[in-house]
Z-matrix of the N, CA and C atoms (Angstrom, degrees):
N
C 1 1.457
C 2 1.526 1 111.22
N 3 1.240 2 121.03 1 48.41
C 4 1.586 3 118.39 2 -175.99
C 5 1.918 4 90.65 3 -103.09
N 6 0.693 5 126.17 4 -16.59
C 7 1.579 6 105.31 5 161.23
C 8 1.926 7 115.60 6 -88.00
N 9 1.179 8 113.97 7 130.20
C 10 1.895 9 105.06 8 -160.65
C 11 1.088 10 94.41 9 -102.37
N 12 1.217 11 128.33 10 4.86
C 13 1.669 12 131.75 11 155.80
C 14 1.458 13 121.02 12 -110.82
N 15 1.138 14 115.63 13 25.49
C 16 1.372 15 120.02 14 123.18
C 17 1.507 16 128.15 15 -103.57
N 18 1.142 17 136.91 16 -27.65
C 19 1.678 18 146.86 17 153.79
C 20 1.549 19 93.56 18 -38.66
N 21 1.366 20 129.24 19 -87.77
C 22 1.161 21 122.30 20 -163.55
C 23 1.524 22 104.54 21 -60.06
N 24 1.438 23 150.66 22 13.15
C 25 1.563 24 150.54 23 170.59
C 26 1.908 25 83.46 24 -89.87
N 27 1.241 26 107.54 25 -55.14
C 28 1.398 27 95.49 26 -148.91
C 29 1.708 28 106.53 27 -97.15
N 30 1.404 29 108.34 28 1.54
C 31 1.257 30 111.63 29 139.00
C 32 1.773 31 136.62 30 -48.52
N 33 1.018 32 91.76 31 -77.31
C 34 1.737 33 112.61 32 155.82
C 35 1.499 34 122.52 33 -45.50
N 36 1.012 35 123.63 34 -13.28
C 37 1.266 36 141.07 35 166.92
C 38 1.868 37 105.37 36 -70.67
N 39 1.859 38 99.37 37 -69.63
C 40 1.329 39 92.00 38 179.77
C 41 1.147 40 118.46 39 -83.16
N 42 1.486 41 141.27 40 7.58
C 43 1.264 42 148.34 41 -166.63
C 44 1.720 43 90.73 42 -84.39
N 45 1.698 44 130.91 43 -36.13
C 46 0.940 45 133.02 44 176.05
C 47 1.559 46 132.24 45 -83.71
N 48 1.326 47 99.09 46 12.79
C 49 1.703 48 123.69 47 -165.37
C 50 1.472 49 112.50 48 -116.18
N 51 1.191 50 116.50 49 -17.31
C 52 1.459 51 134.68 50 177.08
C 53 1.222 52 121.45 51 172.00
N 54 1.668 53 118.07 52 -164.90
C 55 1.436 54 144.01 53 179.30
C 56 1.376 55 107.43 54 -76.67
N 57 1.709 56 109.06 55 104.64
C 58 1.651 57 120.47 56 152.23
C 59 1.225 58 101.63 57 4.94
N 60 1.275 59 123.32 58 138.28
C 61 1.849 60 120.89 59 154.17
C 62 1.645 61 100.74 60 -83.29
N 63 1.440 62 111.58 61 -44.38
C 64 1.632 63 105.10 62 167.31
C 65 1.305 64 146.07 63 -126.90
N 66 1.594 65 90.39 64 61.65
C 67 1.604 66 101.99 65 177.47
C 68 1.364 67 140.61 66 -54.27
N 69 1.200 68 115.64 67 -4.45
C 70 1.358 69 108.47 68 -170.87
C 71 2.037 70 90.31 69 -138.30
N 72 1.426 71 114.27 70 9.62
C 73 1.590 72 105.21 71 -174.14
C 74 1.789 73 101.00 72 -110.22
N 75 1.416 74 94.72 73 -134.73
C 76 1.529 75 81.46 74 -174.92
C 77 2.542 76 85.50 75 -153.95
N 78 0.811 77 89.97 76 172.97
C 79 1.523 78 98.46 77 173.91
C 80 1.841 79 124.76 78 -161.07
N 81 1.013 80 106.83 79 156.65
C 82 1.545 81 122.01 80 -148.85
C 83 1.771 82 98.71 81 -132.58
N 84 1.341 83 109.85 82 109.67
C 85 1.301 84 128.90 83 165.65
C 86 1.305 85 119.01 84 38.87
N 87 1.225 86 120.87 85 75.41
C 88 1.228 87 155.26 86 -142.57
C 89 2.090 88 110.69 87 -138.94
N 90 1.260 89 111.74 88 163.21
C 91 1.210 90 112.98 89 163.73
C 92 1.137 91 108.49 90 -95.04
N 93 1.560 92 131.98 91 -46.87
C 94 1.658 93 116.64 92 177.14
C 95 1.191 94 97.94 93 -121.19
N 96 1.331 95 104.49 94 168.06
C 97 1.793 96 122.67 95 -172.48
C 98 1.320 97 99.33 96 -73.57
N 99 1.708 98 135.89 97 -55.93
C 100 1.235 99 135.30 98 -177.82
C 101 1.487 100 111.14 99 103.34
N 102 1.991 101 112.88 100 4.25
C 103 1.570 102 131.58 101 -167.99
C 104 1.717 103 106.31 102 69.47
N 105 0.989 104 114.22 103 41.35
C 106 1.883 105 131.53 104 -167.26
C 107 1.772 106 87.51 105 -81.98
N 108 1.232 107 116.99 106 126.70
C 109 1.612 108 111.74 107 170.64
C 110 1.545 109 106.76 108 -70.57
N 111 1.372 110 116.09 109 -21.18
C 112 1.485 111 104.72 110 158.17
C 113 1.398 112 119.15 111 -135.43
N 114 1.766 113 115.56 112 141.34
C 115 1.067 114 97.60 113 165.76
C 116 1.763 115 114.28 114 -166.22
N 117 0.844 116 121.80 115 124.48
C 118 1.525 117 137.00 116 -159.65
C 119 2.047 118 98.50 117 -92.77
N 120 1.451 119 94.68 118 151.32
C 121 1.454 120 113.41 119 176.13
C 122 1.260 121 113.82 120 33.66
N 123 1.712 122 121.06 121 51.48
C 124 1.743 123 135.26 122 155.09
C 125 1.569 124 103.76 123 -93.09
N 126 1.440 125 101.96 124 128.54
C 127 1.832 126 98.54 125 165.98
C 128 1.580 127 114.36 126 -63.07
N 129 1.381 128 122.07 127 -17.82
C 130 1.094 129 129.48 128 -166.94
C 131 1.594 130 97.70 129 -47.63
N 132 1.560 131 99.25 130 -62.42
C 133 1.487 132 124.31 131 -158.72
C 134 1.904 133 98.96 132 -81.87
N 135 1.018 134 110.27 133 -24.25
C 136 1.585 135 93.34 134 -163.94
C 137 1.537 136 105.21 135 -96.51
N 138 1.548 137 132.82 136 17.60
C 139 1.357 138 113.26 137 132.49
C 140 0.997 139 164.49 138 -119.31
């Protein structure tokens, strides 16, 4: 995952496949957010 525009492609991928694993929590330096209402240092989100 060193390109963060592919993480966030294949994020969005499973974001359309089901239910957030963490929709309503938050997550911490991670490759994908997981739909977390918060979440700091994911490549998903940082490009």
């Amino acid at each position: 995952m060193l390109d963060l525009n592919v993480a966030a492609d294949i994020e969005q991928s499973l974001m359309r496949k089901g239910h957030p694993l963490f929709k309503d929590g938050s997550v911490y330096s991670n490759l994908y957010t997981g739909g977390a209402a918060e979440s700091s240092f994911c490549a998903s989100s940082l490009g």
